[in-house]
C-alpha positions in Angstrom: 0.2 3.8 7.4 0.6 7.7 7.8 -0.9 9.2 4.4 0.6 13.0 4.3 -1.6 15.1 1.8 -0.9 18.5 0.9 -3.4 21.4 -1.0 -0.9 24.2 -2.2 0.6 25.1 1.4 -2.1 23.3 3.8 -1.1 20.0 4.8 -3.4 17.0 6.8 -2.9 13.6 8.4 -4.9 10.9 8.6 -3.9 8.3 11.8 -1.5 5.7 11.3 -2.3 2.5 11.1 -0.1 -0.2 11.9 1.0 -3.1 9.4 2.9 -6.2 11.2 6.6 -6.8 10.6 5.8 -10.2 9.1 5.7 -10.4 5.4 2.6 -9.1 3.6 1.0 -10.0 0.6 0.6 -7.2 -2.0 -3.0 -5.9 -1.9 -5.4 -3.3 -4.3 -5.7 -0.2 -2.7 -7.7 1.3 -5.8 -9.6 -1.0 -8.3 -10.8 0.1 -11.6 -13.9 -2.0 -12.6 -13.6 -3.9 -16.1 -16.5 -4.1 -18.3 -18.6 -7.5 -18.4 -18.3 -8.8 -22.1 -21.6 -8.8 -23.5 -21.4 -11.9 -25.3 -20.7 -13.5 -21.7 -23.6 -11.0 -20.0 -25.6 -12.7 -22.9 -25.6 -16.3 -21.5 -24.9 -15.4 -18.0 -21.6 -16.8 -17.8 -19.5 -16.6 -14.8 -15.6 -16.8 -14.5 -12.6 -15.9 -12.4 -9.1 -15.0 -14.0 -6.5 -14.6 -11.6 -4.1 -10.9 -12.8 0.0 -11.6 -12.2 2.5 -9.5 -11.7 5.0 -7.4 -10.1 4.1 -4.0 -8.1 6.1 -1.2 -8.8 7.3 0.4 -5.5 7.2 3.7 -7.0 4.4 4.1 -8.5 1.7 1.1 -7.2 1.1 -0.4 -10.6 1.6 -3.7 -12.1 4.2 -4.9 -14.3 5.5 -7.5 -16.3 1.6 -8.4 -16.3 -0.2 -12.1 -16.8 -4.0 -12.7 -17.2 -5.0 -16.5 -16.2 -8.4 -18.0 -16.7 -9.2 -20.3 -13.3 -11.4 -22.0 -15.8 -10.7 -22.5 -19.8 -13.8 -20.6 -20.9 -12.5 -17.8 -18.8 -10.4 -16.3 -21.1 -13.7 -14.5 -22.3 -13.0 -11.9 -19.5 -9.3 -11.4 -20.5 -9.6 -8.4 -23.0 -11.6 -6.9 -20.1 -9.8 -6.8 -17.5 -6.2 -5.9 -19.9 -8.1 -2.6 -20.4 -8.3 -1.8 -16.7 -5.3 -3.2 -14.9 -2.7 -0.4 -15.9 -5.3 2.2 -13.4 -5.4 -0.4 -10.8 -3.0 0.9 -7.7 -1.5 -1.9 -5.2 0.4 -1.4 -2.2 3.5 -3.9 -2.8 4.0 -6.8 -0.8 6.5 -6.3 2.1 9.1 -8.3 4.2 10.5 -7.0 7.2 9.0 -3.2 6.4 10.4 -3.3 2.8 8.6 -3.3 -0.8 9.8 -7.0 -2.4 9.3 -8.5 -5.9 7.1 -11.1 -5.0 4.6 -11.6 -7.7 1.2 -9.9 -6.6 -1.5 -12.3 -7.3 -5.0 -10.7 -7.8 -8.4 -13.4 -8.5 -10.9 -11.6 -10.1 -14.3 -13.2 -9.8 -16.9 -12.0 -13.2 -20.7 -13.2 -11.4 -24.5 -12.5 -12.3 -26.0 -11.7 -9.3 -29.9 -12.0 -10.5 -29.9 -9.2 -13.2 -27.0 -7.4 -12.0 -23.4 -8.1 -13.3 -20.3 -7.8 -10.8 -16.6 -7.6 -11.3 -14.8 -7.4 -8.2 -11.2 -8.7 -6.7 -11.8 -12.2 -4.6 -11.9 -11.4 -1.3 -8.8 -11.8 0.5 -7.6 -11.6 4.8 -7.0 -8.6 5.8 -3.5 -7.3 7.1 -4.6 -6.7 10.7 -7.5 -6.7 12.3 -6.2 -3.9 14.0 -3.1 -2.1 16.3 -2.4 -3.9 19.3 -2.0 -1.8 21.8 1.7 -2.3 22.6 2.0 -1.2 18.9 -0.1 2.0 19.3 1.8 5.2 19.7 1.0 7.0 23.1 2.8 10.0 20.7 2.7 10.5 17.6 4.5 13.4 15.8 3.3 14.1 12.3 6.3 14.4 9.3 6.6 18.1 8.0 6.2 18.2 4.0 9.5 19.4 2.6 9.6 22.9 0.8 11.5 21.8 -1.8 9.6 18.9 -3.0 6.3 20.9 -2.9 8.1 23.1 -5.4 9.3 20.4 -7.7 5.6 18.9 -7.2 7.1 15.5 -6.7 5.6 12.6 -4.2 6.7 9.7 -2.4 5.9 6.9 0.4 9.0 6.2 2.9 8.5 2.5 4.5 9.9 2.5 7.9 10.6 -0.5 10.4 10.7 1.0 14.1 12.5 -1.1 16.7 10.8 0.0 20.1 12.3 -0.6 23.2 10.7 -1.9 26.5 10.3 1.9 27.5 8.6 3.0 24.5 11.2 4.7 22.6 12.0 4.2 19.1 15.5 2.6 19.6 16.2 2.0 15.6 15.0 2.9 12.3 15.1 2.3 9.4 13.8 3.4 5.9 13.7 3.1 2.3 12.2 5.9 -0.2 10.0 5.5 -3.3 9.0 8.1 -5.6 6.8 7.7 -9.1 8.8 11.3 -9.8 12.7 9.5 -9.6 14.5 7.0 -8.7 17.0 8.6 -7.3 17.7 8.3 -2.9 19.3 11.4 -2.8 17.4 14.0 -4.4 14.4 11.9 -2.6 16.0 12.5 0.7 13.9 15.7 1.8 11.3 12.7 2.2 12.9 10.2 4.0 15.0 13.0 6.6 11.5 14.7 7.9 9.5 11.0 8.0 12.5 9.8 10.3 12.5 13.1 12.2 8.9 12.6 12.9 9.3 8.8 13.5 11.8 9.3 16.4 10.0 11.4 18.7 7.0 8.4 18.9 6.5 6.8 21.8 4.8 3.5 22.7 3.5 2.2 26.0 6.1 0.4 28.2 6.7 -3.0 28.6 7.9 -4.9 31.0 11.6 -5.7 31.6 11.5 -9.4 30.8 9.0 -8.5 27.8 10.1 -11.3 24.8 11.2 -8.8 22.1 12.1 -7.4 19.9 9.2 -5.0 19.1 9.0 -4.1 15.7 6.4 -2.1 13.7 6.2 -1.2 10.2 5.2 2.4 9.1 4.2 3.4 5.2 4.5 7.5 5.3 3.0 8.9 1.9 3.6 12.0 0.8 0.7 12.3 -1.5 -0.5 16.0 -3.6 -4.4 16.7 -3.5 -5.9 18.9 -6.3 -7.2 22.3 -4.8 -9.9 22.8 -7.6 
C-alpha cells in the first residue's frame, strides 16, 4: 500500500507494502471504541456480536449494516456498538487487486479484564506477514499529486494489480479509482494517470527464465489530505 498525503503544496510517502493477489478479507483500518453498557459493566457481563456489512470502496465505511449477538444475551452490546460503527474505516475486501462486495464480517468481543472493561475487534490473520522479496521493488517511483485535484480538495485510493515479468519490469497494469468526492472515472482520472505513471517505472528483482509465473502484486495508492493546523 502506497499512502500519498499532502499539507497545502508539500507532499510525503510512506513505503509500500505489498498485499498478495489472492482474495482478501476486508479488514478495520480505524476503530472507534463503543461504550460498555453500564447495566452489563454492572454484573460483569461479557459478550461478542459479530457487525455485517458491505464496505464502501469510496469512502471505507459500512453499509447496509447488521449487528449479531454470538450469544442471545448479547444483544445488550447492540445499541453500543450502532453508535460507533458509521466512524469505523475498513479497507474493502479484494479479489485479484479489486474492491468486491463481499460482506465484511467484524466479531467484536465486550470482556472485563479484572476492573478494566475492553471493547475491541476479535483478532484476526494478518494479510502478509510481509513482502517477499521477489515482490519488493528494487525501484520505486513515488506518484506526483495532481494540481487539479489539490484544488478541488478531492481524494482517492487507485488499486492497482502489476504483472512483472521475469526481468523485473512491470509488463501490465491495471487499475480501478475510488473517490469519497465522486463517482465519476473520468473526472477521477488525474488519480489514476500519475499512480500508473509512477507504477510503470518499478522494478523488481529478476527471476529466472523457467520461473513458474505469473508474478502479480497488488498496490492500494491513496491520495489522502492532511490538515496543516
Amino acid at each position: 500500500m502506497v499512502a500519498i498525503l499532502a499539507t497545502g503544496a508539500a507532499v510525503a510517502a510512506d513505503p509500500a507494502t505489498y498485499v498478495p493477489a489472492e482474495p482478501q478479507e476486508a479488514r478495520v483500518e480505524s476503530f472507534a471504541s463503543p461504550k460498555y453498557p453500564a447495566e452489563a459493566l454492572a454484573r460483569r457481563q461479557e459478550g461478542t456480536v459479530e457487525v455485517r456489512g458491505m464496505v464502501d470502496p469510496r469512502s471505507g465505511r459500512l453499509r447496509n449494516v447488521e449487528y449479531r449477538p454470538v450469544e442471545p444475551d448479547s444483544a445488550i452490546f447492540v445499541e453500543s456498538l450502532a453508535s460507533v460503527v458509521p466512524r469505523w474505516r475498513f479497507r474493502p475486501p479484494t479479489k485479484d487487486c479489486v474492491p468486491t462486495d463481499e460482506v465484511a464480517v467484524t466479531p467484536v468481543a465486550f470482556l472485563v479484564n479484572g476492573k478494566t472493561p475492553s471493547v475491541t475487534p476479535v483478532p484476526e490473520p494478518k494479510v502478509s506477514s510481509g513482502n517477499p522479496p521477489i515482490y519488493k521493488p528494487v525501484k520505486r517511483v513515488n506518484p506526483r499529486w495532481p494540481t487539479e485535484m489539490l484544488r478541488r480538495n478531492w481524494t482517492g485510493t487507485v488499486y492497482a494489480r502489476l504483472e512483472i515479468d521475469n526481468d523485473g519490469k512491470v509488463a501490465d497494469l491495471r487499475t480501478r479509482v475510488y473517490s469519497p468526492d465522486t463517482a465519476d472515472d473520468e473526472l477521477l482520472e488525474p488519480f489514476t494517470r500519475l499512480a500508473a505513471s509512477a507504477l510503470r517505472k518499478w522494478e523488481f528483482i529478476a527471476v529466472p527464465p523457467d520461473f513458474a509465473g505469473p508474478r502479480v502484486a497488488c498496490y492500494d495508492i491513496r491520495f489522502h489530505l492532511t490538515d496543516s493546523n
